[in-house]
N, C-alpha and C positions, 0 to 999 in steps of 0.2 A: 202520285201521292207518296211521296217519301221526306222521310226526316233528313233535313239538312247537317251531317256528322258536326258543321261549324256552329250551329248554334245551341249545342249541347251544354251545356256545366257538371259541373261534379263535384262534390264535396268529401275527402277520402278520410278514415281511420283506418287502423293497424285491420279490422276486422268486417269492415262494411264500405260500400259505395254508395253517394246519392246522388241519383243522375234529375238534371232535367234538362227540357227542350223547347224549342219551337213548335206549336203545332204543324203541320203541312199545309198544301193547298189540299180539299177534302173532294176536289171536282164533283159538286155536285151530290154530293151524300154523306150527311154527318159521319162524324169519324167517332165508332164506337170505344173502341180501346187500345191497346197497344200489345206490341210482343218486343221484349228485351232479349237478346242473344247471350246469353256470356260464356266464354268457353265452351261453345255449341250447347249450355244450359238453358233452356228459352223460359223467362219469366212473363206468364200473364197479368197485362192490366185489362180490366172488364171495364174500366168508366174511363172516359175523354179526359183522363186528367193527362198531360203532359210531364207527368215523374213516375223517380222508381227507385225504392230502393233494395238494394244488392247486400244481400247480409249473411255471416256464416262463411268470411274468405279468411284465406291464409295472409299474414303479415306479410309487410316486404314482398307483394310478388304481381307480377304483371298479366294484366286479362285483358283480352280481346274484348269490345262491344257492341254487335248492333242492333239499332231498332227499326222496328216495322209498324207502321197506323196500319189499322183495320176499319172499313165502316161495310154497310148493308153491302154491296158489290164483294167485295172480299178484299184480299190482304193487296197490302202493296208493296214497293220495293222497301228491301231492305239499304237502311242507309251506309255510307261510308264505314269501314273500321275505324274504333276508338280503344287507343289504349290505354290504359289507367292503370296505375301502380300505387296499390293501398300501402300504408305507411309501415313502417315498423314499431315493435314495442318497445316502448322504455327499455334500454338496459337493464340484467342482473348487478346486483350489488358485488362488484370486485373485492376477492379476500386478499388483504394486505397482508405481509410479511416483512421485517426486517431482515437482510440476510447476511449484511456485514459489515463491523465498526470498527472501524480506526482512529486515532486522535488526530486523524486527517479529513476524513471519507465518511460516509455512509451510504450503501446500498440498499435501496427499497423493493420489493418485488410484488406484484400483484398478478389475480387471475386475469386469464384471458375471457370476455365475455362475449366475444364475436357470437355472433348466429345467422347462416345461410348466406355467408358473403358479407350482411351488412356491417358498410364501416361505422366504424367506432371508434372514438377517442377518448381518450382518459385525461382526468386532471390531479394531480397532484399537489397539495398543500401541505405546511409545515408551519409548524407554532413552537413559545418556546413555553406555554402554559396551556394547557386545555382551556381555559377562560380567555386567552389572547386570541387576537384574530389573526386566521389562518391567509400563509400568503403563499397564492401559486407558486412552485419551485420548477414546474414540470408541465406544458402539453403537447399531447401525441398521443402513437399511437404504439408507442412499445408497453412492454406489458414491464419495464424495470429503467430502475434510474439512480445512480450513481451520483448523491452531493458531495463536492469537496469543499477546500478549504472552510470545514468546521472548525469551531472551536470545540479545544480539548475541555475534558471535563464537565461538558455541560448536555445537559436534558433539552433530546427535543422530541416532539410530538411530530404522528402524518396520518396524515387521512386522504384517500381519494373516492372516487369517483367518477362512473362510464358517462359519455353523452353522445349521442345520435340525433337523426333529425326529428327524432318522437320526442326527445329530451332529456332530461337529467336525469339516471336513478340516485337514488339516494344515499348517502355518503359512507364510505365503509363504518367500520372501528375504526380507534382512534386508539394507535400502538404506540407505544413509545422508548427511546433508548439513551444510554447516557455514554459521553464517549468518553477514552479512558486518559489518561495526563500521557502528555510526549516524552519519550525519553530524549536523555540533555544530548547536546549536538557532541559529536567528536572532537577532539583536540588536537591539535598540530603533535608532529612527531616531537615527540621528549627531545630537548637537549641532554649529552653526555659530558661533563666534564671531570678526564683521567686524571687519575692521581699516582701514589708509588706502586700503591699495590688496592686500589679501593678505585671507583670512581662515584660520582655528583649526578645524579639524575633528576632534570626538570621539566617542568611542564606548563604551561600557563591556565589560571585558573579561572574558572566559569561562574558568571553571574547565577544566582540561586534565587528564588523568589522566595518572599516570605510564608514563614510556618513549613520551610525547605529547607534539606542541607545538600550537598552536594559533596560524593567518598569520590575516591579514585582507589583505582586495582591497577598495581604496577604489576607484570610479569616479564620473568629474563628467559631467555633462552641461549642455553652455553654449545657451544660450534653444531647449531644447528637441531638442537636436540628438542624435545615436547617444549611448549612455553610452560611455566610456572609460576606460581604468584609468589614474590615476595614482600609485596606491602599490598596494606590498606588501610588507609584512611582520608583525615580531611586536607592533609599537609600535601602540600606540591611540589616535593621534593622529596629524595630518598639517598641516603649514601649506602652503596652495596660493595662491602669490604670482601678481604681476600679474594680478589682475585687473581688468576693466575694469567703469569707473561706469555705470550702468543696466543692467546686463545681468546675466538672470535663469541663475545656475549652479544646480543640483542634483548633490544625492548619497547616494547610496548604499555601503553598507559588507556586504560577505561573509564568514564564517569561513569557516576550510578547517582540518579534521584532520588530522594529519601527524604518521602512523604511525613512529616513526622507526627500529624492532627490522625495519620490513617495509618496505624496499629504500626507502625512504621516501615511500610511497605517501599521496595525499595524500585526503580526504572533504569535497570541499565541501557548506557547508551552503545554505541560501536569504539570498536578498538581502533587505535591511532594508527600511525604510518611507524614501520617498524624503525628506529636508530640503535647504530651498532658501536659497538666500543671492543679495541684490542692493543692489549697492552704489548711495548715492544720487551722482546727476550735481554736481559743485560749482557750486560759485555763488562770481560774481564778486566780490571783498570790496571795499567801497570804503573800509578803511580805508588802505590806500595813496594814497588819492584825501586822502583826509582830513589825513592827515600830513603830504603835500604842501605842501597850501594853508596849513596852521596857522605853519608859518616861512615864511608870504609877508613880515609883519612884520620877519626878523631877515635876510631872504636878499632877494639882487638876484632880480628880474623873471623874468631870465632862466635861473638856477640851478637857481629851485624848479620850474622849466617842464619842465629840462632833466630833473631827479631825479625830478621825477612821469610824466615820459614813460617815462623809463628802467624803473622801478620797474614801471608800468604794462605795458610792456614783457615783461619778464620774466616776472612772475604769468603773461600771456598766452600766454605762449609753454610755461611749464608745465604750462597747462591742454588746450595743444594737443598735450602730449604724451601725453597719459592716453583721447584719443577715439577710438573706433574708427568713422572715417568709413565704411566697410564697411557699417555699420550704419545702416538708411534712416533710421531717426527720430532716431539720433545727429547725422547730417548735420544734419538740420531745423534741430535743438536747436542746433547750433554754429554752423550760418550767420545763425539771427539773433539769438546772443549778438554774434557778429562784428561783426552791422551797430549794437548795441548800445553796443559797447566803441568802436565809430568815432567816433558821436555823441557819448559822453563824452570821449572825447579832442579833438575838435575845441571843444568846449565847454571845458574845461579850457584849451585853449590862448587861446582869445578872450578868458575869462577875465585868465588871465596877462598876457596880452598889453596889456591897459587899466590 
């Protein structure tokens, strides 16, 4: 007289078991009631009824079962072990967070709502109005999720939500963030084109969208030294005059966005590829020297002496205005041009002089 464990059923929640059965063979003497085993818990039934229910369990968790018929003779065997694993509860409501915006990206993060092992999966959804319908972006079973290729400037909305095999809990809040405008892309390195003493800095210019302008920040840096800004604005060009012979400038060029509907808020972009410019040192001409001496023929001794000093003079005095003694290997370079232009002039004069 025992209950056959196969022809048991069960019906399970998160919090209760309902068992039923076959009744047994009763050999011969009604079978008065029954005894349910659970976790060594022994439930009494007093009447031939072949159910039982098991109430007052923990979620999610696995019990042993057996039963045993009883009639006037006494008990009989107990049947096979059954195990049964009551369900679990509906997930807690996951608290959503935003945790980071880009005009690229955005980062979501929610709570963890696991309990006692059991799995869990989350869904994640995304709108671009709280009145529009929400479209999965996201399922799994991480607790954060990274969307890209947003677009810049605009509002979106997220909501999620835990599910298990008990179900869906109910949808978090509904958070939302706006992402911010890109700044403009980078520019190719400036061209430099030298001049005598000045050079032509350029740069190619960037499409701007409308109720946008688009500035540029030019900065030089002279043999190496901090960068500095010399221009700004909308122009794509710049001429940066005086400059000095041998000495190595650099530059760089920056966009900047410049929102103008938005207080005029401005998005700089990244600075270019540096281009460098270096003007070569002059060199003394001797054709003054030359012109000189060619009317020694038509002019007195002492005129063309007088007119190649003067002349000599002058270039010299020009060239002494273009050096930046400040500069060590400038010195070098002019102190023995100097002792250079003496010899020729002392020469020139003996010259003359015969």
């Amino acid at each position: 007289m025992a209950v056959d464990e196969s022809s048991v059923n069960f019906l399970v929640s998160p919090t209760a078991i309902t068992l039923s059965w076959e009744a047994p063979d009763d050999s011969g003497s009604a079978i008065i009631g029954y005894k349910v085993e659970c976790d060594q818990q022994v439930s009494v039934v007093d009447q031939p009824v072949s159910q039982c229910l098991l109430d007052g369990l923990r979620p999610d968790t696995v019990y042993k079962i057996r039963i045993q018929a009883t009639n006037s003779i006494g008990d009989g065997n107990f049947s096979g072990v059954i195990k049964v694993k009551t369900k679990p509860v509906v997930p807690d409501v996951p608290k959503l967070e935003v945790q980071s915006v880009t005009h690229g990206s955005i980062k979501v993060k929610w709570s963890s709502v696991v309990k006692s092992g059991t799995e869990v999966e989350y869904v994640l959804e995304m709108a671009f109005n709280k009145k529009d319908v929400f479209q999965t972006v996201y399922r799994g079973n991480q607790t954060s999720h990274k969307l890209n290729k947003v677009r810049e400037d605009t509002l979106y909305f997220f909501r999620v939500r835990a599910v298990n095999e008990a179900g869906d809990s109910p949808q978090s809040d509904v958070v939302d963030c706006r992402t911010p405008k890109s700044p403009p892309p980078a520019v190719k390195a400036p061209k430099v084109v030298p001049g005598d003493d000045f050079c032509l800095v350029q740069w190619p210019k960037l499409l701007q969208c409308e109720g946008e302008d688009i500035s540029y920040v030019l900065q030089c840096s002279k043999s190496g030294a901090v960068f500095l800004d010399i221009y700004k604005g909308a122009e794509c060009q710049f001429k940066y005059s005086k400059l000095e012979p041998g000495i190595s400038y650099q530059f760089r060029v920056k966009p900047v966005r410049v929102v103008l509907c938005d207080a005029r808020s401005s998005i700089p972009g990244s600075w270019s590829p540096v281009a460098a410019c270096t003007l070569p040192l002059p060199s003394l001409s001797s054709s003054n020297l030359v012109a000189g001496t060619s009317a020694h023929d038509q002019r007195s001794p002492d005129g063309a002496k007088d007119r190649t000093t003067a002349s000599t003079r002058k270039t010299f005095r020009q060239w002494l205005g273009t050096i930046d003694f400040a500069d060590e290997r400038v010195a070098l370079v002019a102190a023995g041009t100097f002792v250079l232009i003496c010899v020729l002039l002392i020469s020139s004069y003996v010259l003359l002089s015969n």
